[in-house]
C-alpha positions in Angstrom: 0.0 0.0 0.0 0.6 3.8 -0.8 1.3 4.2 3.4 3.2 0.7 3.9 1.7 -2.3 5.9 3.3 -4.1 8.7 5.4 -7.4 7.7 7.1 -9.9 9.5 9.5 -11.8 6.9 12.0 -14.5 8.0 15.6 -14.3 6.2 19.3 -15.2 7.0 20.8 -12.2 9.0 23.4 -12.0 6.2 21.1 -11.0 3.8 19.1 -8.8 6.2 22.5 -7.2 7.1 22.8 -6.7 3.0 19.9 -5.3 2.7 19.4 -2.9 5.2 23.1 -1.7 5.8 22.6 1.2 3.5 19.2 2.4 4.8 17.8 1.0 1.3 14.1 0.2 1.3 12.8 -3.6 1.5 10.1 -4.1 -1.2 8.1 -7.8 -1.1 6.0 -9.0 -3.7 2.7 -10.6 -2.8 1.0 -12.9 -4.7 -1.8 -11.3 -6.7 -4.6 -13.9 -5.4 -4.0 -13.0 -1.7 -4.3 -9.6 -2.2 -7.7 -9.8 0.1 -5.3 -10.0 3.0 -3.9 -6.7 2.6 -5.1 -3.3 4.3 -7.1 -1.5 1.4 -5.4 2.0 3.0 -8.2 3.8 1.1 -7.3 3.4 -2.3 
């Protein structure tokens, strides 16, 4: 969503570390089918 939604994802710390050591953002994908389960945020 346009304002984020809370996630809890599982990963190695060494990847974690990779990704985030830079302040870069995180972006998931979500399958199309279960997009029910995420907040509408008004859009």
């Amino acid at each position: 969503t346009r304002q984020g939604a809370k996630v809890t994802v599982s990963v190695p710390n060494e990847v974690a570390a990779a990704a985030l050591s830079k302040g870069n953002s995180v972006w998931l994908t979500w399958p199309a089918e279960k997009g029910f389960l995420l907040p509408d945020g008004g859009q």
